[in-house]
VMD Tcl script that draws the C-alpha trace (Angstrom):
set ca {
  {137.58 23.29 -9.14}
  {138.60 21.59 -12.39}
  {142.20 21.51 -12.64}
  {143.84 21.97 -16.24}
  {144.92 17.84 -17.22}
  {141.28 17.30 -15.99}
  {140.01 19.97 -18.21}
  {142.00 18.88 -21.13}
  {141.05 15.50 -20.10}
  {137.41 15.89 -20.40}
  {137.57 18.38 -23.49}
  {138.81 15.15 -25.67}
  {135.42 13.31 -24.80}
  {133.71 15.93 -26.37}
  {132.41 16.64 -29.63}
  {134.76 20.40 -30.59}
  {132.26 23.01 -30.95}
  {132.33 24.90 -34.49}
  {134.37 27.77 -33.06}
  {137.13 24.68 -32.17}
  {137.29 23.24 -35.34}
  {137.01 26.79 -37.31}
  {140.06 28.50 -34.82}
  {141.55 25.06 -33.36}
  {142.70 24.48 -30.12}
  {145.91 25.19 -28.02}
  {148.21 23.65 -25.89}
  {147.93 24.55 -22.11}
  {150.51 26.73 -21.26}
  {152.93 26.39 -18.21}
  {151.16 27.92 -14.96}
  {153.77 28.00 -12.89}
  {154.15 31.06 -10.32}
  {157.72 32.35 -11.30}
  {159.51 35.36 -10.40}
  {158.45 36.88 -13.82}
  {155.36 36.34 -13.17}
  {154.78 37.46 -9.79}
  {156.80 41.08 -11.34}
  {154.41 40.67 -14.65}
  {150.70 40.46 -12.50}
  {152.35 43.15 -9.58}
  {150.23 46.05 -10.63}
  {147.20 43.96 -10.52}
  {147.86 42.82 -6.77}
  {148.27 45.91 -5.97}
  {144.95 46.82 -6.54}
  {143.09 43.87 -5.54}
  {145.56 43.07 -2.46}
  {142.67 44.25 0.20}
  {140.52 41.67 -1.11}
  {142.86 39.28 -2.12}
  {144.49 37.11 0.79}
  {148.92 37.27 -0.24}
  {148.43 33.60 -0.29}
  {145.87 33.35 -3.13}
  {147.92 35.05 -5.66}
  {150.73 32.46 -6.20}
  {147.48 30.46 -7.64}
  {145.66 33.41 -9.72}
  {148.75 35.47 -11.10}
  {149.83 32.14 -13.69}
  {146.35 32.04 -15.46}
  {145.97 35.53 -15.58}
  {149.14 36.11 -16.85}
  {148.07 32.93 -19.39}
  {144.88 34.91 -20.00}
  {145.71 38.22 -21.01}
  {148.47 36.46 -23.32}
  {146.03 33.96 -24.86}
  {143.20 36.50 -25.50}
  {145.40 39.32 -27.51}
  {146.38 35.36 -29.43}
  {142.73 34.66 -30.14}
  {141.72 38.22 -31.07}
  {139.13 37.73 -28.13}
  {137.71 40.49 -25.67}
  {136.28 39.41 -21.77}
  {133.80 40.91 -20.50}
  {133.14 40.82 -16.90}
  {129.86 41.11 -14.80}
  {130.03 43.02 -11.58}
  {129.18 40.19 -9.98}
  {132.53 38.20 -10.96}
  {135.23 37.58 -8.35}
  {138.26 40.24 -8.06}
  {140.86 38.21 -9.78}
  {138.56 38.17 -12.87}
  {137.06 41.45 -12.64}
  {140.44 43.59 -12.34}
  {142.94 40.60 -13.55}
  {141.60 38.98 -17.03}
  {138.59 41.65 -18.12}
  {138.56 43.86 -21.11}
  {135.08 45.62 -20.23}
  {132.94 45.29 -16.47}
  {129.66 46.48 -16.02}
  {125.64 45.05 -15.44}
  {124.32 42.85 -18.53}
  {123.10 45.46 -21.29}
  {125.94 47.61 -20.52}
  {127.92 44.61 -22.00}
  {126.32 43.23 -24.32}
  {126.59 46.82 -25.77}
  {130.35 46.64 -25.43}
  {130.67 43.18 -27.20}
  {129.22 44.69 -30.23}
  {130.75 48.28 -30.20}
  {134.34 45.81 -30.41}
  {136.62 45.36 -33.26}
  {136.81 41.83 -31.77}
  {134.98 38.76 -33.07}
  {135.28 36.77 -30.35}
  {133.58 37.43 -26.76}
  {134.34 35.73 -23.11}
  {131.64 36.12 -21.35}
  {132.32 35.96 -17.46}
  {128.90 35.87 -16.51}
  {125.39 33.93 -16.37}
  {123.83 32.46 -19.21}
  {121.12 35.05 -20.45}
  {123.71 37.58 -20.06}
  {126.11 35.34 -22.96}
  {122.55 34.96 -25.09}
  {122.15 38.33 -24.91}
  {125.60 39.26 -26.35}
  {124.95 36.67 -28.90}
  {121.50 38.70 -29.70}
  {123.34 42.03 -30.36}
  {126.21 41.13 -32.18}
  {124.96 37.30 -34.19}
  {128.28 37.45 -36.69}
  {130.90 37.05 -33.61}
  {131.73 34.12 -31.75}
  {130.49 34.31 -28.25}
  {132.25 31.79 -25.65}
  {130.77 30.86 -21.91}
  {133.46 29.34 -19.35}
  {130.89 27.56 -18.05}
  {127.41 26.84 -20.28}
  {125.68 25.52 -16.30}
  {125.92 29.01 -14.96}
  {122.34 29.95 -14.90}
  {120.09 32.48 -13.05}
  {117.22 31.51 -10.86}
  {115.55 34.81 -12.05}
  {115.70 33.84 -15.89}
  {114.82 30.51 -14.97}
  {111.86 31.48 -13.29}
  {110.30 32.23 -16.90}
  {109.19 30.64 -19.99}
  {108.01 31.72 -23.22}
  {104.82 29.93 -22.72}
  {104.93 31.53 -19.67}
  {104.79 35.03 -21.68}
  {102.42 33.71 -23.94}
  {100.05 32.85 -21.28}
  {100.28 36.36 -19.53}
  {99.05 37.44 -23.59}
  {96.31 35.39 -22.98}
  {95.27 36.78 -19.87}
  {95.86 40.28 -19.66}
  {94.68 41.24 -23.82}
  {96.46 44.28 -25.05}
  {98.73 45.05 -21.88}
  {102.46 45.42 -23.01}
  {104.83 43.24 -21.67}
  {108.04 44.58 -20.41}
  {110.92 42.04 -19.60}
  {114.02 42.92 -17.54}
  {116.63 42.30 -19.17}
  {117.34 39.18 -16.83}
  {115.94 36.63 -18.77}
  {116.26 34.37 -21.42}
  {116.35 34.95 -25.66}
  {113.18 32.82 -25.77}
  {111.53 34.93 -23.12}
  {112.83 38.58 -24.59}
  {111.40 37.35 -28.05}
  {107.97 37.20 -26.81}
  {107.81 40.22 -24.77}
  {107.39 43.96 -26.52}
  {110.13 45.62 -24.61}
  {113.04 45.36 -22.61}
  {114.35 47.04 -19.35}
  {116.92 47.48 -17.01}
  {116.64 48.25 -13.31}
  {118.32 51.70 -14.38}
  {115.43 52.32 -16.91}
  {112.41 50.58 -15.59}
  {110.59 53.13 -14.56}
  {111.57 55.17 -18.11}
  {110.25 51.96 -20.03}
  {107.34 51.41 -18.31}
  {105.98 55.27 -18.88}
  {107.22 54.91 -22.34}
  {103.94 52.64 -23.40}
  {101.81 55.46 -23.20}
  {99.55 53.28 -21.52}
  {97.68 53.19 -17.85}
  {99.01 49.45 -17.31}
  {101.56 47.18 -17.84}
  {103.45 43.63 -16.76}
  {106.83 43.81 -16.01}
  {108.44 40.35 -15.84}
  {109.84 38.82 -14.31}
  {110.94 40.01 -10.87}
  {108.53 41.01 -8.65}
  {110.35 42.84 -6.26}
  {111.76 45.01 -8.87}
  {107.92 45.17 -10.49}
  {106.95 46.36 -7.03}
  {109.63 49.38 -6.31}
  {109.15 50.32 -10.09}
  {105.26 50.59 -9.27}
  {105.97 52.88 -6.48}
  {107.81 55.30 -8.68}
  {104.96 55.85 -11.42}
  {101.42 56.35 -12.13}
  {101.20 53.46 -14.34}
  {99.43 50.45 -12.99}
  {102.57 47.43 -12.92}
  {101.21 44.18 -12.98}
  {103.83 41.63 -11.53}
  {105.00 38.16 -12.37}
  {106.20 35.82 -9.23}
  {110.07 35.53 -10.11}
  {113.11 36.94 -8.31}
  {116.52 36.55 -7.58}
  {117.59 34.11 -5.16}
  {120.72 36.40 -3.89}
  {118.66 39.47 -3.78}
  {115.57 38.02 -2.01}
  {117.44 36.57 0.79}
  {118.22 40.49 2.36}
  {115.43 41.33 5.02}
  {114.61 44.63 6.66}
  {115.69 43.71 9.95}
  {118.71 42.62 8.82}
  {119.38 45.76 7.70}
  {118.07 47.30 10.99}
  {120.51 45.30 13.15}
  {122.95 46.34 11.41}
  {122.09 50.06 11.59}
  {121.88 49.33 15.26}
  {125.31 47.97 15.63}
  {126.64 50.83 13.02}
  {124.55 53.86 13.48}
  {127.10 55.90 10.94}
  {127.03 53.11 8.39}
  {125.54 53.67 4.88}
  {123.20 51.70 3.03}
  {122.73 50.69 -0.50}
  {120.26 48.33 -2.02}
  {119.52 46.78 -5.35}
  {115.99 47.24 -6.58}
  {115.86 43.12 -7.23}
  {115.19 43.58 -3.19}
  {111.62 43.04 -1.64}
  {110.68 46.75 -0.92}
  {110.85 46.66 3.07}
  {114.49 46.60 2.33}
  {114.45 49.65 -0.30}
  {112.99 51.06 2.22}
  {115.51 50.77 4.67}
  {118.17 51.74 3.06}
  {119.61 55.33 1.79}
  {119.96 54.38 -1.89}
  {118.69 52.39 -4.16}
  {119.76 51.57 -7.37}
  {121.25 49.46 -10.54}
  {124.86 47.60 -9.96}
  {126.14 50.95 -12.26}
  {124.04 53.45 -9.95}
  {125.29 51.75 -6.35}
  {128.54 51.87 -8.10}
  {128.64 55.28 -9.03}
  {127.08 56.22 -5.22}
  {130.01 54.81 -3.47}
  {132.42 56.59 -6.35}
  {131.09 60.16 -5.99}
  {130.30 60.20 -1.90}
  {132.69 57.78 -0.59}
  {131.34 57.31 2.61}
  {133.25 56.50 5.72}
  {131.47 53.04 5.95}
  {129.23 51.36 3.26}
  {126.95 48.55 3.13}
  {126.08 47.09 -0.72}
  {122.90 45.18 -0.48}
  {123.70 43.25 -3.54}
  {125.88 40.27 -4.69}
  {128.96 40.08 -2.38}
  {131.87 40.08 -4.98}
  {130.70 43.51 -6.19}
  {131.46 44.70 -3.10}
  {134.79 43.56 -3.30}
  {135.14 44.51 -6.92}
  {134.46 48.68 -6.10}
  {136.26 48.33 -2.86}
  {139.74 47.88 -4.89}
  {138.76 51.03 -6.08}
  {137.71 52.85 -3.20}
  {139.98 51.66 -0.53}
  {139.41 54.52 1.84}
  {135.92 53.59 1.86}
  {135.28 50.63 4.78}
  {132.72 48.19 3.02}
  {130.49 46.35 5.38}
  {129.70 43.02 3.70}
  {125.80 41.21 4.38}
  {127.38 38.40 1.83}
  {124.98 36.73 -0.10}
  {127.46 35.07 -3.17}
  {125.94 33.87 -6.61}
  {126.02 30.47 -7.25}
  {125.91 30.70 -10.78}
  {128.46 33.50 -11.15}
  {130.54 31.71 -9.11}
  {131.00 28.76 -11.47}
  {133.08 30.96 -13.66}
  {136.89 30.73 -12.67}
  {140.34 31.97 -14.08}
  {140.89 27.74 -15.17}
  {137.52 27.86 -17.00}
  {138.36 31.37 -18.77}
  {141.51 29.57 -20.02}
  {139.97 26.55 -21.28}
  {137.68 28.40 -23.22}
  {140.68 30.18 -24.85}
  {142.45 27.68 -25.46}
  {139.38 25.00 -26.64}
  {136.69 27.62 -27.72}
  {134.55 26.28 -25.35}
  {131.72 26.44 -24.57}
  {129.98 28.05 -27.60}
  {126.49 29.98 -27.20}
  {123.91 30.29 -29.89}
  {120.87 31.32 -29.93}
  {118.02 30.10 -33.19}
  {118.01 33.04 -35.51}
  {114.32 33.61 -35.54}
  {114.35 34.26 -31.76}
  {117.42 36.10 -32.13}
  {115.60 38.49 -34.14}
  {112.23 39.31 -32.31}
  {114.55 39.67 -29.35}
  {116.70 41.74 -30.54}
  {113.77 44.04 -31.52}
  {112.54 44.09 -27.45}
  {116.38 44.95 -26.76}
  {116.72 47.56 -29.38}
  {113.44 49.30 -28.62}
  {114.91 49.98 -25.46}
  {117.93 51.01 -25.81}
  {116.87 53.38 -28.67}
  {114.41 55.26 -26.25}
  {114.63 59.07 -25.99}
  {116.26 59.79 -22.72}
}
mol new
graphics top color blue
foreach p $ca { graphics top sphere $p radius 0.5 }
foreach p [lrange $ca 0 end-1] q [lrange $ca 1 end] { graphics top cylinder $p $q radius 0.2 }
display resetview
């Protein structure tokens, strides 16, 4: 983990983005843990304490205290993935939620600044929706094998192929890659999208797995593309199984980025909002999120009755995104997405189209 004088270390080797020379930079603040802060960040512990070992917090509670003082200083909201660890998710965030549901946020704000805590496509995507404001990345290397698994040419070559069949992109992917395709989609809407065509066939891209459950939920023929998510791909049905034999009473819930043995095997199946909202309106006994691990943790905080069985398969990529990183990119307006304005603009056509569909 990059400690602050290495941070501001390596910051003077670089060449200050435009948001650092148009807002400057600040000083690093004291992190000590001090009795006024441990009494300042004591309503966040309490909710996260269950998750968060007692001694952990003498390390978080000085940056998010730092944070939340630095980002009401910079004017800037932080917007959290449900993937993100507690300490971000409940300690430093303004608005949580799955990609789109952000992005959406980061525009709806008064704010012209956005922290992303996230993966790459997901800061792009922000960028996309809202070009006037400055969007910020902790950490520009935190990437997605999903997105990465597709390329505009990519796209373009799929065009070739397959003449006249609309392409439908998750939203899981990069500017370049939205920009080419007709439409976007979440796992919450997929199967809306893809009947929205009006046609009898259609590629979604780029994870297959999710392709493959969508396919089994329409009449629409769903062509699929060979991407999908390293975390998500990992889960196998007799996993799942085992577990159900060593916890007959337990509950399952799976992401639709799973291969579909595993949808099948489990009780629900739905977006990070939907598995959410599941474990919010049933609180089961005993609950097992086949998903990221941290989300787990994340809607356990607030449902500490229910007992959360954790499979944990962690994020690489969202895991590069830390309460030091958040604060250098407050206080050095690092590291600054953009995205070319002519892609910006086709894909935020494919975003739009979506989100402006009838319900």
């Amino acid at each position: 983990m990059m400690m602050p004088a290495q941070a501001a270390t390596d910051f003077a080797t670089r060449k200050p983005s435009k948001a650092a020379q148009e807002r400057g930079i600040l000083d690093m603040p004291p992190l000590d843990y001090t009795d006024e802060i441990a009494a300042e960040t004591a309503p966040i512990y309490e909710m996260v304490k269950h998750v968060i070992p007692p001694i952990e917090w003498p390390f978080h509670a000085p940056y998010i205290s730092a944070i939340n003082k630095l980002k009401k200083e910079r004017g800037a909201v932080i917007l959290a993935h449900n993937y993100q660890t507690p300490e971000i998710f409940h300690g430093v965030s303004d608005f949580r939620g799955d990609s789109l549901q952000l992005a959406i946020e980061a525009a709806r704000s008064d704010a012209d600044l956005i922290i992303q805590c996230g993966v790459h496509f997901m800061a792009e995507t922000s960028k996309i929706l809202c070009p006037e404001k400055t969007v910020l990345i902790p950490d520009s290397t935190a990437g997605c094998s999903l997105a990465s698994s597709i390329t505009a040419a990519d796209v373009r070559a799929l065009r070739d192929k397959y003449p006249g069949v609309p392409i439908i992109t998750y939203v899981n992917t990069s500017a370049d890659v939205k920009a080419e395709c007709d439409i976007c989609c979440t796992s919450s809407n997929a199967v809306q999208v893809v009947e929205s065509m009006g046609t009898d066939r259609v590629l979604l891209v780029p994870d297959q797995y999710l392709a493959k459950n969508v396919a089994r939920q329409t009449d629409v023929e769903v062509l699929t593309y060979a991407g999908s998510c390293e975390v998500h791909q990992r889960f196998t049905a007799e996993e799942i199984r085992s577990y159900r034999r060593a916890m007959p009473d337990v509950q399952v819930i799976a992401h639709p980025e799973c291969p579909p043995e595993v949808v099948d095997e489990a009780d629900f199946s739905g977006s990070t909002k939907g598995m959410i909202d599941w474990v919010k309106n049933n609180r089961p006994e005993k609950v097992m999120m086949i998903t990221e691990c941290s989300m787990a943790d994340n809607v356990a905080s607030e449902a500490p009755e229910v007992n959360f069985v954790r499979p944990c398969n962690l994020c690489p990529h969202m895991k590069k995104i830390t309460l030091p990183k958040i604060l250098d990119s407050l206080l050095y307006m690092q590291e600054e997405v953009t995205v070319d304005p002519l892609v910006a603009d086709k894909a935020r056509l494919a975003v739009e189209r979506m989100i402006n569909l009838k319900s």
